[in-house]
C-alpha positions in Angstrom: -31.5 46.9 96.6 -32.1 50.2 97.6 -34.8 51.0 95.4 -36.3 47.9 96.9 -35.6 48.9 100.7 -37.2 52.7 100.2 -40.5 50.8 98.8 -39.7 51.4 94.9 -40.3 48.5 93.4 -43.8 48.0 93.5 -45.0 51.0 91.5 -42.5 50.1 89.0 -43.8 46.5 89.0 -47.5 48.3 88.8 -46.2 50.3 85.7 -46.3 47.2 83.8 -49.7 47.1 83.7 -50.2 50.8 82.1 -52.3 51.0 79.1 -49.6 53.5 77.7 -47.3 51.1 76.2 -44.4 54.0 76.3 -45.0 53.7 80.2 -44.5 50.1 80.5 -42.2 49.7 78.3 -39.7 52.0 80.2 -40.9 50.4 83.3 -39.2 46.6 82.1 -36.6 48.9 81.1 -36.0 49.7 85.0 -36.8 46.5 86.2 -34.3 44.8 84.0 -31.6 47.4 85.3 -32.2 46.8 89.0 -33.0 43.2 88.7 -29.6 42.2 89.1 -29.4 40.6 92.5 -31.2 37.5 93.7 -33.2 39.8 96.1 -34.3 42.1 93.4 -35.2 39.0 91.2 -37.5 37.1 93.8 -39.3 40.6 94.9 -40.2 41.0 91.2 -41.6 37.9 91.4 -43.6 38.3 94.4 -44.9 40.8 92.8 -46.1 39.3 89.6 -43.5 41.1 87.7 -43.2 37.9 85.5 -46.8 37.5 84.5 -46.7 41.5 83.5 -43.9 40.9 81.7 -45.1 37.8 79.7 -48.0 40.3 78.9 -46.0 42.7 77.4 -44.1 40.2 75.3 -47.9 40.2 73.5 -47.8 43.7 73.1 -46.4 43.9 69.4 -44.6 46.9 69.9 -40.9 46.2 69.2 -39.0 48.4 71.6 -41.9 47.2 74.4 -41.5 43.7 73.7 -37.6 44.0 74.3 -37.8 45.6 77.2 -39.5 42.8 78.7 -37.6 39.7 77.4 -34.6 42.0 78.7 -36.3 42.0 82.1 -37.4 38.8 81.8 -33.5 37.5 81.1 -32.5 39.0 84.8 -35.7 38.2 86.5 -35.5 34.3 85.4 -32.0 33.9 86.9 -34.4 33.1 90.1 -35.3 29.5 90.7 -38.9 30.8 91.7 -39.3 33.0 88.8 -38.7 29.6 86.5 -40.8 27.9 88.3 -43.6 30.7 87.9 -42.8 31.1 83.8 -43.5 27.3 83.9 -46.9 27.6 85.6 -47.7 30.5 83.6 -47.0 28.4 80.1 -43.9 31.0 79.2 -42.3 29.1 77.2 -44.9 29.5 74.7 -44.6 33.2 74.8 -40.7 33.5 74.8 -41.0 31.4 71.5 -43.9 32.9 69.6 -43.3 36.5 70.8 -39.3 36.5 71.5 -37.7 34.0 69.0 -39.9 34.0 66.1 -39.5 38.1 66.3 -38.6 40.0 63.0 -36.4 42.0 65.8 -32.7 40.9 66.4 -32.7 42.7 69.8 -35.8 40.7 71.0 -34.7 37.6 69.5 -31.1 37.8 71.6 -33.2 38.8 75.0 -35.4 36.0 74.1 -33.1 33.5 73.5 -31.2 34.6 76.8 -34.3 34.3 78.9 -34.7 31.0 77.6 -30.8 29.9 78.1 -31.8 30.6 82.3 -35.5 29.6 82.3 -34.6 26.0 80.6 -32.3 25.1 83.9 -35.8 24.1 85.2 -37.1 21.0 84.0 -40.4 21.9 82.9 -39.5 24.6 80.9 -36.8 22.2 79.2 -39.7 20.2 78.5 -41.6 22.2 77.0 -38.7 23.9 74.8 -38.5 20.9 73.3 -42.1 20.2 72.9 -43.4 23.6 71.1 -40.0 23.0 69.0 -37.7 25.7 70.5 -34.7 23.8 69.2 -35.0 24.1 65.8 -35.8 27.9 66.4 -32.5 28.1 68.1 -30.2 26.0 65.4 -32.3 28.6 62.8 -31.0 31.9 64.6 -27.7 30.5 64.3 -28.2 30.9 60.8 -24.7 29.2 60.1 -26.2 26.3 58.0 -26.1 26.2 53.9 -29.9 26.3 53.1 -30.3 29.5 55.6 -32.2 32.1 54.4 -31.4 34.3 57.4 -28.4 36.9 57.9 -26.1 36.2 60.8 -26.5 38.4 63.8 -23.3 38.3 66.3 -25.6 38.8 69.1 -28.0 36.6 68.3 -25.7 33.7 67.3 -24.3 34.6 70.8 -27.6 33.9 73.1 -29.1 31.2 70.7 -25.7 29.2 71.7 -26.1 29.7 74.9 -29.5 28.5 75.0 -28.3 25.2 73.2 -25.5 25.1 75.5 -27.8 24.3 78.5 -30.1 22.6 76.9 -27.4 20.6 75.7 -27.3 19.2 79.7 -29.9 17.2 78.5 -29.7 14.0 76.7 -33.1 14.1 74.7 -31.8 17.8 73.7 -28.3 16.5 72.2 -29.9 13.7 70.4 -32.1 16.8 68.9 -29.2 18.9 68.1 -27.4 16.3 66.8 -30.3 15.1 64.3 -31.3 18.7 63.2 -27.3 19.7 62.1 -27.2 21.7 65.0 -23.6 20.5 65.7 -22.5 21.4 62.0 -24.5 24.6 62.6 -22.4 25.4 65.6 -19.4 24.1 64.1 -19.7 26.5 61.8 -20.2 29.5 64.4 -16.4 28.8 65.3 -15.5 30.5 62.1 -17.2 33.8 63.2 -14.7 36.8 63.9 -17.0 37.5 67.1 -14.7 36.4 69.7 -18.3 36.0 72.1 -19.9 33.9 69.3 -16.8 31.4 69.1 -16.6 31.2 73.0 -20.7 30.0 73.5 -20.7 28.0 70.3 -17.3 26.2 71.8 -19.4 25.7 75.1 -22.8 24.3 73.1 -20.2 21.6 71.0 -18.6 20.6 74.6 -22.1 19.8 76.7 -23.3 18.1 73.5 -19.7 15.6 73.7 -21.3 14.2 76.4 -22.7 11.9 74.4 -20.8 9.7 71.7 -23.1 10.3 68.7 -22.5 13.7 69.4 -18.8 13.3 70.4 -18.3 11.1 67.0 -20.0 14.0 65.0 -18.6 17.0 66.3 -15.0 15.1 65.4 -16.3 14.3 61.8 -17.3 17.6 61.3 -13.6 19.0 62.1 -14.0 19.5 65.8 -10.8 18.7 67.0 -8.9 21.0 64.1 -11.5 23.6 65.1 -10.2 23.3 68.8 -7.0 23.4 68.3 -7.4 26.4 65.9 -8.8 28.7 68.6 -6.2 27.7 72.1 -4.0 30.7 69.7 -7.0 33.2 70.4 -6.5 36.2 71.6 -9.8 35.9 73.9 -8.9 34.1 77.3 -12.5 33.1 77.4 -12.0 31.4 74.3 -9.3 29.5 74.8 -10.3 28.4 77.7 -13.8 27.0 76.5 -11.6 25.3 73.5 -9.9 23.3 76.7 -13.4 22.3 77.9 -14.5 21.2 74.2 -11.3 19.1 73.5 -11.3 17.6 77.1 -14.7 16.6 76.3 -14.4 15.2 72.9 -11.2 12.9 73.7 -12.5 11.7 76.8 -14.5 8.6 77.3 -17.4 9.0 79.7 -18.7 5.5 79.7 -15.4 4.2 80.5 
């Protein structure tokens, strides 16, 4: 906030737009590390911070390119800055550029920008439409036919992405249909007590639903449950709670 009051946040905004990549890229470095409060977040969007950014996600260069889904993962957490990334057709980028990265760091910044861009309906929309589920249930890469490694970071923002999408019917039928649930099901296994606790969150907001509710329990989900309120991780045992609540309780009744 200071940085904003004393007038400094416009010339870092207007570094984005440097032609020396170096430059820009240490200027979404800044921006993500002072975009931490709403104020900060809507200022950077007055100032077309999230267009730059998008831009940079283009760029190619890998370090660049994470810098700005890093920024891009504060600067979203503002209802007006999901609202711009939807008239700006972000969604597109954050796939092509942030998911479908050869980069684990940009594909966890990615996926996180995504998890807090997808609370607006558009966006949602068109996760599902340039296929931005199956991109998440593949960076899980907890299935048999996987041809990925597993990345504890990444497992860890792609399940938090699924976790709100999973707020959405269309979206669990989706997970449910492309194994995402065994996917996740299988994340509870990982040592990474982080991995286990958003995995646990993505299985409860899909047992909404009774397809969902009827899988997750076919697939062991109760057992799994169970398994983890002996974790060490308060965060985890607590999300176990949610998911068992969940899955025994009958929300049409």
């Amino acid at each position: 906030l200071k940085t904003v009051e004393l007038g400094g946040l416009r010339p870092v905004v207007e570094l984005l737009r440097s032609e020396e990549l170096e430059v820009a890229g240490k200027a979404a470095f800044c921006l993500a590390c002072h975009a931490l409060d709403s104020p900060v977040r809507l200022a950077v969007h007055i100032l077309n911070g999230v267009k730059y950014l998008l831009s940079l996600m283009k760029t190619g260069d890998d370090i660049v390119v994470n810098n700005a889904a890093l920024a891009l993962s504060t600067v979203l957490q503002h209802v007006e800055a999901k609202d711009k990334l939807h008239s700006l057709k972000g969604m597109k980028v954050l796939i092509e550029f942030g998911l479908s990265s050869d980069n684990v760091d940009v594909q966890e910044n990615a996926a996180r920008a995504i998890a807090y861009a997808i609370e607006q309906e558009g966006n949602l929309k068109d996760l599902r439409r340039l296929e931005g589920i199956d991109k998440l249930i593949e960076m899980l890469a907890a299935l048999p036919d996987t041809d990925r490694q597993p990345n504890d970071k990444v497992r860890q923002s792609a399940s938090f992405a699924l976790a709100i999408s999973a707020f959405d019917s269309e979206c669990r039928t989706e997970i449910r249909q492309k194994e995402g649930l065994r996917a996740l099901s299988n994340c509870l296994a990982s040592e990474e007590a982080r991995v286990q606790e958003e995995a646990l969150m993505a299985l409860a907001n899909c047992a909404f639903d009774i397809p969902c509710k009827q899988t997750i329990g076919a697939l062991g989900g109760l057992k799994n449950g169970i398994g983890l309120l002996s974790n060490p991780e308060l965060s985890v045992v607590a999300n176990a709670c949610v998911a068992l609540s969940r899955l025994v309780f009958d929300f049409m009744s």
